[in-house]
C-alpha positions as CSV (number, residue, x, y, z in Angstrom):
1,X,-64.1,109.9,-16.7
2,X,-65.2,108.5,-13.1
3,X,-68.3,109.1,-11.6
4,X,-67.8,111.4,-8.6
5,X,-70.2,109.2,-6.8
6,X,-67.7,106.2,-6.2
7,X,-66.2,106.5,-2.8
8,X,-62.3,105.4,-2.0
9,X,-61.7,104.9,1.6
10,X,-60.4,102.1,4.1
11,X,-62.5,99.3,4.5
12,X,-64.6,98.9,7.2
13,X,-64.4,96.2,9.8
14,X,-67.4,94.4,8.1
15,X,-66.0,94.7,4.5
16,X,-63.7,91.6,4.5
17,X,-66.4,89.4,3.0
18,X,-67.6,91.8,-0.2
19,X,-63.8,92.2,-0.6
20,X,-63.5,88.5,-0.7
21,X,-66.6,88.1,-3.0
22,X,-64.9,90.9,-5.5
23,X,-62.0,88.7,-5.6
24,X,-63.7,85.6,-6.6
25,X,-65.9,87.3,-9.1
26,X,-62.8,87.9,-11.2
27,X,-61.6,84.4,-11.1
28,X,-61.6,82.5,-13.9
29,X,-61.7,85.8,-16.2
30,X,-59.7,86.6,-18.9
31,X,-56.3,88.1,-17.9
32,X,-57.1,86.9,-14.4
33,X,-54.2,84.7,-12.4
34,X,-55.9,84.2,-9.2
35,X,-57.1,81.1,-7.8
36,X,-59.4,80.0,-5.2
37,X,-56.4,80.0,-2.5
38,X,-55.4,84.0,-3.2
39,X,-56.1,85.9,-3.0
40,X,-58.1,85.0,0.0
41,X,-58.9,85.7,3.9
42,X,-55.9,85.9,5.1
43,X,-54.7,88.6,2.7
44,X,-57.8,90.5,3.4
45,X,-57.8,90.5,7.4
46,X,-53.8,91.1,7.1
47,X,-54.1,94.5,5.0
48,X,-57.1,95.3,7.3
49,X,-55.3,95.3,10.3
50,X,-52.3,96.9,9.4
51,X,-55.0,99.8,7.9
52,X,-53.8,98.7,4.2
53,X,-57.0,97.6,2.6
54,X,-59.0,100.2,1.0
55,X,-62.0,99.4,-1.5
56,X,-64.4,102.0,-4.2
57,X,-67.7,102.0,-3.3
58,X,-70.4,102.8,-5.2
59,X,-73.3,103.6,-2.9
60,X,-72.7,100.5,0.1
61,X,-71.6,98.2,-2.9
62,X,-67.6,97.4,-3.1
63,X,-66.6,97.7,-6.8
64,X,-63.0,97.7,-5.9
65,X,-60.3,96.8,-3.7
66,X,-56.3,97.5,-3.7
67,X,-54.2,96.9,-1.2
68,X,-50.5,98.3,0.4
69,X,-47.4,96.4,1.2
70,X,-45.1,98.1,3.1
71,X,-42.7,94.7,3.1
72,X,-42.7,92.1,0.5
73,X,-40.5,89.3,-1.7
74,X,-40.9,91.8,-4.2
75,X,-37.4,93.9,-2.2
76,X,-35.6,91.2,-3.4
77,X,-35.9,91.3,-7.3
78,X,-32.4,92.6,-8.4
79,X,-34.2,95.3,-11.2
80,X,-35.2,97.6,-9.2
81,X,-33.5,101.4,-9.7
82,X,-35.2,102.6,-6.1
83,X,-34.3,100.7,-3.0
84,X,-35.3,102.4,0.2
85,X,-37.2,101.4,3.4
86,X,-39.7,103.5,2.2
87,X,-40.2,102.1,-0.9
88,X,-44.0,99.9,-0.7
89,X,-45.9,97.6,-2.6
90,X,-49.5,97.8,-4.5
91,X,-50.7,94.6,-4.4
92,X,-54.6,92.9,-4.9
93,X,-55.8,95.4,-7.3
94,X,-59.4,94.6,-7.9
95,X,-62.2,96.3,-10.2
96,X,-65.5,94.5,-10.0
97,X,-66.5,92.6,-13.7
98,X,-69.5,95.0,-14.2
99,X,-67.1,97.9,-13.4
100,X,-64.4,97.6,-15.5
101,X,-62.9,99.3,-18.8
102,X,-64.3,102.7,-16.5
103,X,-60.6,103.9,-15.3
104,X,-61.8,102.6,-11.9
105,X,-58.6,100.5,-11.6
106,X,-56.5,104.1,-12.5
107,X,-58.5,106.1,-9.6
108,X,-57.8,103.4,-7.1
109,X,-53.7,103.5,-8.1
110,X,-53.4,106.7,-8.2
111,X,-55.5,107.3,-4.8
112,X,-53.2,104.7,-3.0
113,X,-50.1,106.5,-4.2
114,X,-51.5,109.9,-2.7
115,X,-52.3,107.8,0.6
116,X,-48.6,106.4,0.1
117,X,-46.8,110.2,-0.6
118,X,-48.6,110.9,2.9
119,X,-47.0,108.3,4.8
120,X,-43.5,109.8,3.2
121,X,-42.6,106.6,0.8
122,X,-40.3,107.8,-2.0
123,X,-41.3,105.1,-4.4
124,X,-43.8,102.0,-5.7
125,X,-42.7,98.7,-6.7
126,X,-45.7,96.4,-7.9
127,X,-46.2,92.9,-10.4
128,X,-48.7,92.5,-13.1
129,X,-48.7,89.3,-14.7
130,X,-47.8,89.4,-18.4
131,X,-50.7,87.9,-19.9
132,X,-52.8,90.6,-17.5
133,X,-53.1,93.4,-20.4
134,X,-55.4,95.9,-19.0
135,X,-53.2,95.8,-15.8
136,X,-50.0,96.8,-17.5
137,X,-51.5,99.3,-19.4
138,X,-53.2,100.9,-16.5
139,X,-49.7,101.2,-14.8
140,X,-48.0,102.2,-17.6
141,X,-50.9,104.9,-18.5
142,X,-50.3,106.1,-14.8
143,X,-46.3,106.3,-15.1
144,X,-45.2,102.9,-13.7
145,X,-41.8,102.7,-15.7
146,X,-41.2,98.3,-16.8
147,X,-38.2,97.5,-15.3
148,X,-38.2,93.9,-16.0
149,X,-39.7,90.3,-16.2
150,X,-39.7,87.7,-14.0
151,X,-41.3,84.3,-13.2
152,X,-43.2,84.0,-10.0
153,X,-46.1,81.8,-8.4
154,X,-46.0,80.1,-11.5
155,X,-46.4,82.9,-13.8
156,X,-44.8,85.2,-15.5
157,X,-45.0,89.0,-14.7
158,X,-44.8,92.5,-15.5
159,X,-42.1,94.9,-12.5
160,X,-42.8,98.5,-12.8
161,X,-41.5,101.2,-10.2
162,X,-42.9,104.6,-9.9
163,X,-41.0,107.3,-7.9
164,X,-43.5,109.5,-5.9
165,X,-41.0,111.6,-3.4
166,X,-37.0,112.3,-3.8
């Protein structure tokens, strides 16, 4: 169970440096394929302008970040069952080290797909790398179905789709 007290909204116009600061506090940690180079600034002030950056607060700290991709290389993987123009991405999902093994990761997926239903997208298409264990089974555990493998930036990962609207 969450605590009610953690807040998921868009981030702010000052955030993009505590989001940056999450991802580099999970660098280097088990299950983790990031690098120094990504995620990085650029992905941060890209989903904040297009309003596709939200974070979890708890209280003014950021514990959490996930992200939207409306387009992505991900269209072009040939597994996918649901291929639609309204078919987006969840990308740069984040928990903070202190934060994690609390469901936080599950709240923050499941929010984004209710922010993603609003916008009218029928479906989720998303990568967790293989050797990323809590990842998969927090998309499995919220309905992501596997629909294949595939090797990527130099790993290899995880595809799961989700339909949210038919």
């Amino acid at each position: 169970m969450t605590d009610p007290s953690y807040i998921f909204t868009a981030a702010g116009a000052g955030d993009a440096d505590k989001v940056l600061a999450l991802y580099q506090s999970v660098i280097g940690r088990e299950f983790c394929t990031w690098n120094e180079f990504y995620p990085g600034m650029e992905e941060i002030r890209a989903d904040y302008a297009s309003g596709n950056l939200f974070v979890l607060r708890d209280g003014t700290e950021i514990i959490g970040a996930i992200s939207i991709v409306p387009e992505n290389e991900l269209d072009e993987l040939e597994f996918w069952k649901i291929r639609d123009d309204s078919v987006a991405e969840i990308a740069r999902v984040a928990v903070s080290p202190g934060y994690q093994g609390r469901g936080l990761a599950l709240k923050m997926v499941r929010e984004a797909e209710e922010i993603l239903k609003s916008r009218g997208c029928c479906a989720v298409h998303l990568l967790a790398a293989k050797i990323n264990i809590p990842a998969c089974h927090t998309y499995q555990k919220a309905g992501y179905q596997l629909m294949g493998e595939c090797d990527m930036y130099e790993h290899w990962f995880c595809a799961y789709e989700k339909e949210l609207l038919r």
